[in-house]
FIVEX-690286 format. One record per residue (C-alpha): x, y, z; residue number from 1; residue in three letters. Coordinates in steps of 0.5 Angstrom, whole numbers, plus 2048, in hexadecimal, padded with zeros to 3 digits. Layout:
{zavo {X, Y, Z}, NUM, "ALA"}
...
END
This chain:
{zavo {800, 800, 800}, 1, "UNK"}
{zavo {802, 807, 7FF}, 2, "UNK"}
{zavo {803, 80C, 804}, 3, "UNK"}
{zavo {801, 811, 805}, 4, "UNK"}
{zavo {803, 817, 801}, 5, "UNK"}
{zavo {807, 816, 7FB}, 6, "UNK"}
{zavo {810, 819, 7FC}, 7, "UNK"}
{zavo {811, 81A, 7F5}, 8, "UNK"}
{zavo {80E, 81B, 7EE}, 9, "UNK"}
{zavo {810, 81A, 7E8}, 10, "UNK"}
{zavo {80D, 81D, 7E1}, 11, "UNK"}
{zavo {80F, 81A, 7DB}, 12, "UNK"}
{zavo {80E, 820, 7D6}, 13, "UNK"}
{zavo {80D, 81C, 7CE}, 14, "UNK"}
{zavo {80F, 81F, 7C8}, 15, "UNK"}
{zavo {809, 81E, 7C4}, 16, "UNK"}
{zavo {80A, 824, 7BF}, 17, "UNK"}
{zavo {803, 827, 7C0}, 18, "UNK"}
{zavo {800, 824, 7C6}, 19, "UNK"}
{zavo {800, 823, 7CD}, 20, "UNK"}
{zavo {802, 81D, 7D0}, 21, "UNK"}
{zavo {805, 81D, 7D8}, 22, "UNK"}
{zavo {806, 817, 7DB}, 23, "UNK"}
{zavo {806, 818, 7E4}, 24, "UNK"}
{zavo {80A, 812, 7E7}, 25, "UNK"}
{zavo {809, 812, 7F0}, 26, "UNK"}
{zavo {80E, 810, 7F3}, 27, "UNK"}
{zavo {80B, 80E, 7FB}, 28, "UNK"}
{zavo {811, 80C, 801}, 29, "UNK"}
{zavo {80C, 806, 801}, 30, "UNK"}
{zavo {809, 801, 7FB}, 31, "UNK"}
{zavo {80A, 803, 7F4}, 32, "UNK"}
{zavo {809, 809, 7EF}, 33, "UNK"}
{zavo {803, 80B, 7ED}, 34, "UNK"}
{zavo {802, 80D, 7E6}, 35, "UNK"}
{zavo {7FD, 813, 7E2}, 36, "UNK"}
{zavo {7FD, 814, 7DB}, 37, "UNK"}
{zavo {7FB, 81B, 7D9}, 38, "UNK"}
{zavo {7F9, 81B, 7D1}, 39, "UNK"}
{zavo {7FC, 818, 7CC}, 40, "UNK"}
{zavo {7FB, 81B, 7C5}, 41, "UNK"}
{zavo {7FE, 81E, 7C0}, 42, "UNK"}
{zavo {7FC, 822, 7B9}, 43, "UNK"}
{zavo {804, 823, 7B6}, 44, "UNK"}
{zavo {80B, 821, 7B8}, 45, "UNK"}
{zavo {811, 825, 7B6}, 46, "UNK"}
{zavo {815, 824, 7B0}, 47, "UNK"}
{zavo {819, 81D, 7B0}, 48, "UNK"}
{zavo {815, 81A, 7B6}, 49, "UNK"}
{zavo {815, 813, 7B5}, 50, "UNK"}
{zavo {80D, 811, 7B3}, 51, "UNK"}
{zavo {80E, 80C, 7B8}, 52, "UNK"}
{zavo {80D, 811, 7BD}, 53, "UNK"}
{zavo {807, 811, 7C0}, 54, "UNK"}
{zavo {808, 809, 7C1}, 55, "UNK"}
{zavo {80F, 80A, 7C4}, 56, "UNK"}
{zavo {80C, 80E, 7C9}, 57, "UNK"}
{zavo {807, 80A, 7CB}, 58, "UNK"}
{zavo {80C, 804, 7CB}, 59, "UNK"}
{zavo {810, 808, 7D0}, 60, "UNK"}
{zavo {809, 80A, 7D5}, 61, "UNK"}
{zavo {809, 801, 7D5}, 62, "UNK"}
{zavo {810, 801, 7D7}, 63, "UNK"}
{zavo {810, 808, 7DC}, 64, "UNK"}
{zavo {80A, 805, 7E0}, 65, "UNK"}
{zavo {80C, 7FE, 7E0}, 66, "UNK"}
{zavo {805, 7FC, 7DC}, 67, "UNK"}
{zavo {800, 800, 7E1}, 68, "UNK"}
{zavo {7FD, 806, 7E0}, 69, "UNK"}
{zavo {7F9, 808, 7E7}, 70, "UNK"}
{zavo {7F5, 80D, 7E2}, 71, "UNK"}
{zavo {7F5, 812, 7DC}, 72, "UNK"}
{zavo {7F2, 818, 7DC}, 73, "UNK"}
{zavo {7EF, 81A, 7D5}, 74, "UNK"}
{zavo {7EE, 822, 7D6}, 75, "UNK"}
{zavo {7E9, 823, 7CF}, 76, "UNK"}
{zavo {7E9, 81F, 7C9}, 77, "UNK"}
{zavo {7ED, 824, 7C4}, 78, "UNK"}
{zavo {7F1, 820, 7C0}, 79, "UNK"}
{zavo {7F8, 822, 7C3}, 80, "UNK"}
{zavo {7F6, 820, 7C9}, 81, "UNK"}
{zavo {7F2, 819, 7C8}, 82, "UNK"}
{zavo {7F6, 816, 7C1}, 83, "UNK"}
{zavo {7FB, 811, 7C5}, 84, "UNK"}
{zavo {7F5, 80E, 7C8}, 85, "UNK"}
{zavo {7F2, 80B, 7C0}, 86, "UNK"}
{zavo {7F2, 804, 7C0}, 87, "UNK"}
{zavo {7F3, 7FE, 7B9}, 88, "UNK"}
{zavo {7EF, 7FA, 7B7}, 89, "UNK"}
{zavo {7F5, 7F5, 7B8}, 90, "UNK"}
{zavo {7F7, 7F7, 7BE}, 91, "UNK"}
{zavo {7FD, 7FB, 7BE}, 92, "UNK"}
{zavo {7FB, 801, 7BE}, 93, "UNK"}
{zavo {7FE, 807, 7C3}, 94, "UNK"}
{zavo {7F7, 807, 7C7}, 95, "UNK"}
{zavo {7F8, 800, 7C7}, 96, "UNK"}
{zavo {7FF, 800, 7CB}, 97, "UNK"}
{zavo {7FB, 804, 7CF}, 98, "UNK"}
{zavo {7F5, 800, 7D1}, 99, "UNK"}
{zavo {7F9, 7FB, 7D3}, 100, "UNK"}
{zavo {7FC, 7FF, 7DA}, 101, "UNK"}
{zavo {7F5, 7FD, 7DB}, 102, "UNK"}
{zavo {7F4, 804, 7DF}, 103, "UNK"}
{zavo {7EF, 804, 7E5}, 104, "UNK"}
{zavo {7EC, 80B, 7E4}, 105, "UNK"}
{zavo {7EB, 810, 7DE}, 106, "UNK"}
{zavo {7E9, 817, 7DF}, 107, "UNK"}
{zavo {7E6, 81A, 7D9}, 108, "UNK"}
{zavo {7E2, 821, 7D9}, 109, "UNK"}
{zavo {7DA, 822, 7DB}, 110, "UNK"}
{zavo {7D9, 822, 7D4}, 111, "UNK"}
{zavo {7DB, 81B, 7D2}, 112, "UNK"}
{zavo {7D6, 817, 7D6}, 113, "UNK"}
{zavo {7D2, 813, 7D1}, 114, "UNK"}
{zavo {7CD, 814, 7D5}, 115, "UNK"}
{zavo {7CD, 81A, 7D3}, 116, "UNK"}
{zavo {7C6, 81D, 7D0}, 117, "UNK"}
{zavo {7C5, 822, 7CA}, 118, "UNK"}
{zavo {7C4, 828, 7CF}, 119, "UNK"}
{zavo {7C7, 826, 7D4}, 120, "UNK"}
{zavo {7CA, 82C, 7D8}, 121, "UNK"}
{zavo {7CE, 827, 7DD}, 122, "UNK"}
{zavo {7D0, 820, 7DF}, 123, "UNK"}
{zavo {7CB, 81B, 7DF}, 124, "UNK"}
{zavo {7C7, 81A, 7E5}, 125, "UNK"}
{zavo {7C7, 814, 7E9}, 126, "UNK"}
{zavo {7C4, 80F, 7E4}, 127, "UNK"}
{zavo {7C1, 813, 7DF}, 128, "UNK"}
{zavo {7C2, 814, 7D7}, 129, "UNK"}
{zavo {7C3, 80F, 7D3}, 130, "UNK"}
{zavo {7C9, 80D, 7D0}, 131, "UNK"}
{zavo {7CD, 811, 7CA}, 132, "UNK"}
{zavo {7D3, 815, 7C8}, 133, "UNK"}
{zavo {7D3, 81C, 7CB}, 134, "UNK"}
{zavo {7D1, 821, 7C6}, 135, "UNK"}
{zavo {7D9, 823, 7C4}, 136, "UNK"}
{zavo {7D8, 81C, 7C0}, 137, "UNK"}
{zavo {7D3, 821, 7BB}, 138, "UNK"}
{zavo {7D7, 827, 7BC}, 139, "UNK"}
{zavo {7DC, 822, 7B9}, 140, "UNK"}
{zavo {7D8, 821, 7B3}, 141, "UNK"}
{zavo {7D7, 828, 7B1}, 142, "UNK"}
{zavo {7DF, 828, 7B1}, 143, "UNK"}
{zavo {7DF, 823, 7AC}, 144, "UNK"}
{zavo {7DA, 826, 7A8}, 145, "UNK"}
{zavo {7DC, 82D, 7A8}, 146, "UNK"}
{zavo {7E4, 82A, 7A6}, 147, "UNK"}
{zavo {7E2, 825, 7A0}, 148, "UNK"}
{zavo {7DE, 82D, 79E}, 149, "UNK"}
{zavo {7E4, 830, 79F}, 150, "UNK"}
{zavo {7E7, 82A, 79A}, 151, "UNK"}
{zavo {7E3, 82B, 795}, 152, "UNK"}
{zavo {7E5, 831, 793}, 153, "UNK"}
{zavo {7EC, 834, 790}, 154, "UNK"}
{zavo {7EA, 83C, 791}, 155, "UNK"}
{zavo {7EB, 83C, 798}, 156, "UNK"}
{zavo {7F1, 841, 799}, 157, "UNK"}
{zavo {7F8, 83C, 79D}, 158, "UNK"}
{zavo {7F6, 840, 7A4}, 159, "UNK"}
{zavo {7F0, 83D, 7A3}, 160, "UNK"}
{zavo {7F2, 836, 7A1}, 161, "UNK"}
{zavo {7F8, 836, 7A6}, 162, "UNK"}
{zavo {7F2, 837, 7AC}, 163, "UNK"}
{zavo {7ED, 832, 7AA}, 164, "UNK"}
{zavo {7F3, 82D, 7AA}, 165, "UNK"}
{zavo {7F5, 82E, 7B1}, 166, "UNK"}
{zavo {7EF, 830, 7B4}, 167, "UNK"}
{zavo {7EC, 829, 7B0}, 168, "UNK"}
{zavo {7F1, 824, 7B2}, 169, "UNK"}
{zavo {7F0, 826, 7BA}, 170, "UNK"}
{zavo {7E7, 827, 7B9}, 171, "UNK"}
{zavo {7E6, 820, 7B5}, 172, "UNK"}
{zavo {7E4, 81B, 7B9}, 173, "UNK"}
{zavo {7E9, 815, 7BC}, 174, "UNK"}
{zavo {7E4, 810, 7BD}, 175, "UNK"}
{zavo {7E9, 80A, 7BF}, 176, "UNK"}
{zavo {7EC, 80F, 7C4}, 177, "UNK"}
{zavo {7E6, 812, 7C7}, 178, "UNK"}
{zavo {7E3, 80A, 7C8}, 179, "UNK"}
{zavo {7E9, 807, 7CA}, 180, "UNK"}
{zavo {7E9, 80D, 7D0}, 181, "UNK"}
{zavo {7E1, 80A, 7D2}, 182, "UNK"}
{zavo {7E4, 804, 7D3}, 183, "UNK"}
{zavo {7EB, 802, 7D5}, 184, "UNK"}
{zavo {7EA, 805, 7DC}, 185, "UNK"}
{zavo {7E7, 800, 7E1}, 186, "UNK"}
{zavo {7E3, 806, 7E3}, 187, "UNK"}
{zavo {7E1, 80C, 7DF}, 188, "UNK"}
{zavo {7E1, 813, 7E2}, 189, "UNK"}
{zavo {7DE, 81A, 7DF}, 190, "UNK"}
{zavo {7E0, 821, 7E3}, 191, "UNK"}
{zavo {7DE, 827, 7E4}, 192, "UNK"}
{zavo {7E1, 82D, 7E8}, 193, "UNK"}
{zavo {7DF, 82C, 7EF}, 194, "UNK"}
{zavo {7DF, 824, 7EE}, 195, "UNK"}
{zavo {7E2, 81F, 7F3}, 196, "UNK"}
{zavo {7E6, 81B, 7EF}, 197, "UNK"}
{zavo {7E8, 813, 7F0}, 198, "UNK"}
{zavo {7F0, 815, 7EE}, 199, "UNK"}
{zavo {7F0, 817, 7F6}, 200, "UNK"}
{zavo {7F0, 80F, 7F7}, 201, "UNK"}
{zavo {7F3, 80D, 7F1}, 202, "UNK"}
{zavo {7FA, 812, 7F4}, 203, "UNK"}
{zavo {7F9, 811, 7FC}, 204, "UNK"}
{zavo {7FD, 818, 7FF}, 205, "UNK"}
{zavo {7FA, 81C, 7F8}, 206, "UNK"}
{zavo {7F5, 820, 7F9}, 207, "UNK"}
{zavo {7F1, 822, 7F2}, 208, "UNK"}
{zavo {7ED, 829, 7F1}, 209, "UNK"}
{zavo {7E9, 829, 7EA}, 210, "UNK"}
{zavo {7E9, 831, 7E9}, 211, "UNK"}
{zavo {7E5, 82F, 7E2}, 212, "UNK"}
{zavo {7E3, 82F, 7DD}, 213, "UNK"}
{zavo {7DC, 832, 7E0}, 214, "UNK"}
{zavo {7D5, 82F, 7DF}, 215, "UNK"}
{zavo {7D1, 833, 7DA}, 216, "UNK"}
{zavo {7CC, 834, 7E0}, 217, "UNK"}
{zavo {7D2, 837, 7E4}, 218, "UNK"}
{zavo {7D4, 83C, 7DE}, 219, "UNK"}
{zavo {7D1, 83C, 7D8}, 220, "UNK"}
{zavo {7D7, 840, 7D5}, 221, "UNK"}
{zavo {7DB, 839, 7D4}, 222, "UNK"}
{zavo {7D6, 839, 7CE}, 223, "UNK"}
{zavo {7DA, 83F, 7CB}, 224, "UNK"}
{zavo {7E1, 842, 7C9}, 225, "UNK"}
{zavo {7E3, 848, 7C9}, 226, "UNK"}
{zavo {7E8, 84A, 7C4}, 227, "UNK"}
{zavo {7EB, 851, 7C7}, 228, "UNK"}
{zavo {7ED, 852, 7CE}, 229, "UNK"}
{zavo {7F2, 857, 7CF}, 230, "UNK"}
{zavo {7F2, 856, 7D7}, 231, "UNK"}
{zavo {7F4, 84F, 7D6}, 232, "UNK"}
{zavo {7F6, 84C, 7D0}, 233, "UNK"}
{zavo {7FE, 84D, 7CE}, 234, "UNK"}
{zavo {7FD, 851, 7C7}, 235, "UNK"}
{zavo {801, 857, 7C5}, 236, "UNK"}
{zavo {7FC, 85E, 7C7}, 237, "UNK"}
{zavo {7FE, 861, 7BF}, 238, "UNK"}
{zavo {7F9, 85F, 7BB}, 239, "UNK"}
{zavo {7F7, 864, 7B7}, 240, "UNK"}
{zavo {7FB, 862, 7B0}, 241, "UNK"}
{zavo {7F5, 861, 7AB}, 242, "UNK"}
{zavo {7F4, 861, 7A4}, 243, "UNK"}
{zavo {7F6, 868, 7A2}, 244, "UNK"}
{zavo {7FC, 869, 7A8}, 245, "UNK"}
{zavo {7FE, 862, 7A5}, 246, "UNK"}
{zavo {800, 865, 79E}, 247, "UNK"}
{zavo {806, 86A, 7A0}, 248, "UNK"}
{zavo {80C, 867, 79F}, 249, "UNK"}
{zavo {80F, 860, 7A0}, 250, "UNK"}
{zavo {807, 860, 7A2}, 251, "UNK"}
{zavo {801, 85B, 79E}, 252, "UNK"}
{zavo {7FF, 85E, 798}, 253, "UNK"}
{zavo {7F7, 85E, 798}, 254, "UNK"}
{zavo {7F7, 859, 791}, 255, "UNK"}
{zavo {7FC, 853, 793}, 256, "UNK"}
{zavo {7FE, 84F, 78E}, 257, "UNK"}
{zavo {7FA, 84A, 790}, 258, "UNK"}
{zavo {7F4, 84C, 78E}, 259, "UNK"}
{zavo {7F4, 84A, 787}, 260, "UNK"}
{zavo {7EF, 846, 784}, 261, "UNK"}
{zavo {7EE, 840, 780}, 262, "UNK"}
{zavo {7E9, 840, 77A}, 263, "UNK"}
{zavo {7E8, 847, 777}, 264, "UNK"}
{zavo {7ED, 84E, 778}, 265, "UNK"}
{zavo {7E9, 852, 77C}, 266, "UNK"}
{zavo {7EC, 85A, 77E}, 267, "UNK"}
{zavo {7F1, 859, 784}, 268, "UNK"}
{zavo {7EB, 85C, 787}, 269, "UNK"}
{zavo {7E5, 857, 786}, 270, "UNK"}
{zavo {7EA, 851, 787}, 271, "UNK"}
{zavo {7EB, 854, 78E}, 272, "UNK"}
{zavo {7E4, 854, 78F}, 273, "UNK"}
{zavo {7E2, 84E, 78D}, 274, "UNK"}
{zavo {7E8, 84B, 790}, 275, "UNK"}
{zavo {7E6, 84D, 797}, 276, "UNK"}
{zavo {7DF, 84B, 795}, 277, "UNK"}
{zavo {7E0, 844, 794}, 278, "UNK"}
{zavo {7E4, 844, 79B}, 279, "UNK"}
{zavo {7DE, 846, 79E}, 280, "UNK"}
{zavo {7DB, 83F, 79E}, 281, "UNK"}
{zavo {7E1, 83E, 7A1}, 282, "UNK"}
{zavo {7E2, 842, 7A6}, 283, "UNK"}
{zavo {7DB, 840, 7A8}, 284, "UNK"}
{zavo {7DD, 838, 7A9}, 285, "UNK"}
{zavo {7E3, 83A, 7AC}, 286, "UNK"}
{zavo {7E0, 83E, 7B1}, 287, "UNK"}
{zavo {7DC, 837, 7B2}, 288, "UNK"}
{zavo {7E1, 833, 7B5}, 289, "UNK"}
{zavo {7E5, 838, 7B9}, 290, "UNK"}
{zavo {7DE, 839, 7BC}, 291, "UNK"}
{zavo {7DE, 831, 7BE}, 292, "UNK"}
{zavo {7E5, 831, 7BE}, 293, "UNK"}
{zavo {7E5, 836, 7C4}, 294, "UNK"}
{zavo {7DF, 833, 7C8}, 295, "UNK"}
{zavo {7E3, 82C, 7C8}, 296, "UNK"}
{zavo {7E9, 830, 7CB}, 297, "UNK"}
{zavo {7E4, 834, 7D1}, 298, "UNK"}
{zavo {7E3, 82C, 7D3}, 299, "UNK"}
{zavo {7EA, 82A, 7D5}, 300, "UNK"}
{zavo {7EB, 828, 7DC}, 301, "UNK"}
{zavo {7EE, 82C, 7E0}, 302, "UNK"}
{zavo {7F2, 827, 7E6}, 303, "UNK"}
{zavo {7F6, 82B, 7EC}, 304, "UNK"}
{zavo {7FB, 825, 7F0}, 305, "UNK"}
{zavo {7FC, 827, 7F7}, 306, "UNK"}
{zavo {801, 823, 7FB}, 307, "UNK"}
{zavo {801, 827, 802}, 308, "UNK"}
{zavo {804, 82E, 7FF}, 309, "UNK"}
{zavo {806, 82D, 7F9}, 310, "UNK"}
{zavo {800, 82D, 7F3}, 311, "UNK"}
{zavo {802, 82B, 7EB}, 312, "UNK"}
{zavo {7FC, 82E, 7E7}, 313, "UNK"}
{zavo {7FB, 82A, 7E0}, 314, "UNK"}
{zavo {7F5, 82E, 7DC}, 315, "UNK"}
{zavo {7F5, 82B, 7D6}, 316, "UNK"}
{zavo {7F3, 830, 7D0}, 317, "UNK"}
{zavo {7EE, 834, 7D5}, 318, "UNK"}
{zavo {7ED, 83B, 7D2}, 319, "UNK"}
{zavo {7EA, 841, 7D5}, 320, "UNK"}
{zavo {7E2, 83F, 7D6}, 321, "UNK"}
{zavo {7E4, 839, 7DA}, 322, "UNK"}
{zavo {7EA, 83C, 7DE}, 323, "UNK"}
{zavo {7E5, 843, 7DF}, 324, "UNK"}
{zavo {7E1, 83E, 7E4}, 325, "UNK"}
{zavo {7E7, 83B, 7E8}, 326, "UNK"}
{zavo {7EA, 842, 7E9}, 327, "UNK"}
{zavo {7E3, 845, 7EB}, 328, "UNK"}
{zavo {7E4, 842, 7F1}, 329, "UNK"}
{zavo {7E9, 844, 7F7}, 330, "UNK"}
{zavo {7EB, 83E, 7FA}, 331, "UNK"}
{zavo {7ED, 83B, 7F2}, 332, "UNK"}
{zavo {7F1, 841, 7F2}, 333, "UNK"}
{zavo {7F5, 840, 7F8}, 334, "UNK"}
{zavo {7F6, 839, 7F6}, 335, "UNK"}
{zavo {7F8, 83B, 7EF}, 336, "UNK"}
{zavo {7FD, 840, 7F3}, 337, "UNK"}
{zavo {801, 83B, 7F5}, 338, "UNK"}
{zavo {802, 836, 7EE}, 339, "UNK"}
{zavo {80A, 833, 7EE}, 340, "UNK"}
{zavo {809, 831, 7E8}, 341, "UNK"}
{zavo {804, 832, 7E2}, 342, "UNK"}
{zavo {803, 82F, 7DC}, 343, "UNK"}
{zavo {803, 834, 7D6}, 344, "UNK"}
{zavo {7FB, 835, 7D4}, 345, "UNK"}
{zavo {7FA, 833, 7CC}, 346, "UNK"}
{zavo {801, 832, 7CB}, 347, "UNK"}
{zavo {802, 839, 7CC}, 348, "UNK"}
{zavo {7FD, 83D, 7C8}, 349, "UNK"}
{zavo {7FA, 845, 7CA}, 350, "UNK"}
{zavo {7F4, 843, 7CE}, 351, "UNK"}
{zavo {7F5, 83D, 7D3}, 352, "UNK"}
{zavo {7FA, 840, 7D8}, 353, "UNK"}
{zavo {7F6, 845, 7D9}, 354, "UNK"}
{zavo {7FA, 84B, 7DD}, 355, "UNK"}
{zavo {7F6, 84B, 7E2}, 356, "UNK"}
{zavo {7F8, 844, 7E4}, 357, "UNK"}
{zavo {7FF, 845, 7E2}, 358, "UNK"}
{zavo {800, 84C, 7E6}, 359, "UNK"}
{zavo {7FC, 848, 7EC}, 360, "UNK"}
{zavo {802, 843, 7EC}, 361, "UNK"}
{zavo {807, 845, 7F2}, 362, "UNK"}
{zavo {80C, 841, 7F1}, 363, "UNK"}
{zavo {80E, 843, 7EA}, 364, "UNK"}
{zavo {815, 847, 7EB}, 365, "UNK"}
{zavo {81A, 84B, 7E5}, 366, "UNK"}
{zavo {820, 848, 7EB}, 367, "UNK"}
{zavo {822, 842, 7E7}, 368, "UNK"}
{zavo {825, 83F, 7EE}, 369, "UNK"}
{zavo {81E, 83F, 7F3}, 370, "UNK"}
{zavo {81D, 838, 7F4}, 371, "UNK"}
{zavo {816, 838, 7F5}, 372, "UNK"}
{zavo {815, 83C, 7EE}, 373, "UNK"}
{zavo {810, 83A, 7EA}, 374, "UNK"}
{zavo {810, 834, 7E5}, 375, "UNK"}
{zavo {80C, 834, 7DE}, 376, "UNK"}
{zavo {80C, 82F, 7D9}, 377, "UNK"}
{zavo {80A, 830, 7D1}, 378, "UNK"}
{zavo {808, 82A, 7CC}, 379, "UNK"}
{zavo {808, 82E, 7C7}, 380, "UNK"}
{zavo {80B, 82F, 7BF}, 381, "UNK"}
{zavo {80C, 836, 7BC}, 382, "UNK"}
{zavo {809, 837, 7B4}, 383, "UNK"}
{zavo {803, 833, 7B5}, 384, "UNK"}
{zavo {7FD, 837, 7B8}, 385, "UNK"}
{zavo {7FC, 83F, 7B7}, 386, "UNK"}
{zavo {801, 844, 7B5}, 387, "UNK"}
{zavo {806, 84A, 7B6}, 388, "UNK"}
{zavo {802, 84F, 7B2}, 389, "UNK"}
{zavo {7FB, 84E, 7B6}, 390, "UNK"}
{zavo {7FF, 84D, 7BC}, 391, "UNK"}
{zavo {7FB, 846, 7BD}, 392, "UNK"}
{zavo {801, 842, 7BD}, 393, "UNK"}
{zavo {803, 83B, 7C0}, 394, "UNK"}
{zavo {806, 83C, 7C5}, 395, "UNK"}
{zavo {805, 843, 7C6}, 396, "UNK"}
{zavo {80B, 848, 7C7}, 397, "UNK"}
{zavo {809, 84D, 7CC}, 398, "UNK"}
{zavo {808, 846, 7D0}, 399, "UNK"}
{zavo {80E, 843, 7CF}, 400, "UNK"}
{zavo {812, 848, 7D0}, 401, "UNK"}
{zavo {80E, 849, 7D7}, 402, "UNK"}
{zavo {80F, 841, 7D9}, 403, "UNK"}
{zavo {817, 841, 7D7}, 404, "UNK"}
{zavo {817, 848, 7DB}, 405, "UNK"}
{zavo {813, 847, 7E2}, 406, "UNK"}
{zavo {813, 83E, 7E2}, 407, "UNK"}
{zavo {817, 839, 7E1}, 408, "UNK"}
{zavo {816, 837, 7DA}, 409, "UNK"}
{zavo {816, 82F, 7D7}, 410, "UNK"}
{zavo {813, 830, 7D0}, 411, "UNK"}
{zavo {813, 829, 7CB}, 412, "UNK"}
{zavo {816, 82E, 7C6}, 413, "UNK"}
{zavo {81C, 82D, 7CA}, 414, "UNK"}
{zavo {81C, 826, 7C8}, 415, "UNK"}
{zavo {823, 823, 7C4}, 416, "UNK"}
{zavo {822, 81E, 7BF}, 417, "UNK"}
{zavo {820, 817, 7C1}, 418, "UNK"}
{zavo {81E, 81A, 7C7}, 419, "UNK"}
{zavo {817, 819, 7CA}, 420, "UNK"}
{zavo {816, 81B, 7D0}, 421, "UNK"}
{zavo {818, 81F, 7D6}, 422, "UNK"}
{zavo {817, 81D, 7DD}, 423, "UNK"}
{zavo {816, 822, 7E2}, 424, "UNK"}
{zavo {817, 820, 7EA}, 425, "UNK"}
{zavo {812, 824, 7EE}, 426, "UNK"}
{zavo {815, 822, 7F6}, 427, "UNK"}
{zavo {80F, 823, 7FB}, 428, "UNK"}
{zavo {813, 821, 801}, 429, "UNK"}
END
């Protein structure tokens, strides 16, 4: 049997390009160690990563945890975070190797229960609704569709193309995985902000707050998304360059070449306007799947971990909505104070760390010496989500340059060839 509190902790950070994948090891003074899976998903590795990746890396959790998973925490089903968990017909699939650690428990977020009904607003209560995929299942399917639109078409500009592709490969549904997660665990369980949580039992010492994702009765706003927020989100407050501040020198003109057209030589003007007109459509689909896209990430799960006086605070891709209800609250707030180590929010974009929670941390410092100063990790990869240009990139600069400054950064960038992983070591005693 375990004791009672755990003396040291183990986080394996995998490098799975873009994606998130946190193996936590336990180590007790007596019994053996317990192991959490935190995600396991990717949508891109770098340049020259070997194609047997993802397998490399669950062939490695077998080999850490010694065949045992004690649970695996599933914090929404983007495709960055539950691909590795997609099982093969024969067997030999990622999500297979998985499987076979035969974890006791799974926790996934209120909105995966299948019992969930078509308008429901929060978990199910105790022996209603009958069973079904929780409405993301459809959601997913409206993805699917607004990408085989965008397919159809040659008319839509690069920009357009380049978001649709991203934005389609982390919305389409990964029916294998979310499967799989329903039943590999001996026991199922679907949290919400306020909820008690099974982990406690599963990690004795450890106590678990889930901060979020809120239930729709709690807060509506987890149904939205707001785009701006200058009070919270890390982008450039310059945002004045427009059509006409853009034609001066070394500035866009206003007819880029690619507007051209095929078929008939339209004046430069009219193919202007044509262009754009066919690109509404566009536009209008895109805005579709960001919609969805943005919903899925307000149902992450987010987990702090306390072992006595020291918390590790794991938020998945939770973005402002759902990390607005958990900051409302003063006690959530003093607890998010004292995080030691944080896991970078949606591999480092502009609206998942808000600053209120990042100005809340006191334990980030500029002195690289102080002993107790905060710890972040980021599963990132640069140049695939976002851009400089509209300051939306991932990971976001104005952000990085405040983790490498004010905490103790481990991003899987740093990882050289041939290696996958970085293990941290947290002490508690």
């Amino acid at each position: 049997m375990a004791g009672t509190a755990p003396k040291s902790l183990k986080i394996r950070t995998y490098h799975v390009g873009f994606g998130d994948c946190f193996l936590l090891s336990f180590e007790y003074a007596r019994g053996p160690e317990r192991h959490v899976l935190i995600d396991y998903g990717s949508t891109g590795l770098p340049a020259k990563t070997p194609k047997t990746r993802m397998m490399d890396i669950a062939v490695d959790i077998r080999k850490r945890t010694g065949g045992k998973l004690h649970a695996v925490v599933a914090t929404h089903r983007h495709k960055d975070h539950i691909s590795g968990f997609e099982t093969k017909k024969n067997g030999n699939g990622t999500g297979d190797v998985i499987r076979s650690l035969k974890p006791d428990l799974v926790v996934q977020p209120w909105t995966e229960d299948p019992k969930l009904g078509p308008k429901a607003t929060g978990p199910v209560a105790a022996g209603g609704g009958a069973k079904r995929l929780a409405d993301l299942s459809s959601m997913q399917s409206v993805a699917a569709f607004t990408m085989l639109q965008s397919r159809s078409t040659r008319y839509f500009n690069k920009e357009l193309r380049e978001q649709f592709n991203f934005l389609g490969e982390s919305n389409i549904s990964n029916p294998g995985a979310v499967k799989n997660l329903m039943s590999m665990g001996k026991k199922s369980e679907y949290v919400h902000a306020g909820k008690k949580t099974a982990l406690e039992k599963v990690l004795p010492g450890v106590k678990v707050d889930v901060l979020g994702p809120p239930t729709v009765k709690q807060t509506a706003t987890i149904k939205k998304q707001r785009d701006r927020d200058p009070n919270e989100f890390w982008q450039l407050q310059a945002r004045a360059m427009n059509a006409a501040g853009m034609t001066e020198a070394g500035g866009k003109v206003l007819f880029p070449k690619h507007v051209r057209t095929r078929g008939p030589r339209f004046p430069v003007d009219t193919r202007w306007l044509i262009y754009r007109a066919r690109n509404i459509r566009g536009d209008n689909l895109l805005q579709i799947v960001r919609m969805l896209d943005k919903a899925m990430n307000n149902t992450s799960v987010i987990l702090l971990l306390r072992v006595g006086k020291f918390s590790l605070l794991f938020p998945g891709d939770a973005q402002i909505e759902n990390w607005q209800y958990a900051l409302d609250n003063n006690a959530n707030r003093k607890l998010l104070a004292g995080v030691d180590v944080y896991k970078v929010g949606h591999h480092g974009s502009t609206n998942a760390t808000p600053k209120t929670l990042w100005q809340g941390f006191k334990k980030k410092s500029k002195d690289a010496g102080n002993k107790s100063r905060l710890r972040t990790l980021m599963s990132t990869m640069e140049h695939k989500h976002g851009s400089e240009e509209s300051h939306t990139e991932v990971p976001r600069t104005t952000l990085v340059s405040a983790l490498k400054t004010q905490s103790e950064l481990f991003s899987t960038q740093q990882l050289t060839a041939g290696k996958f992983f970085h293990e941290t070591l947290v002490k508690f005693s």
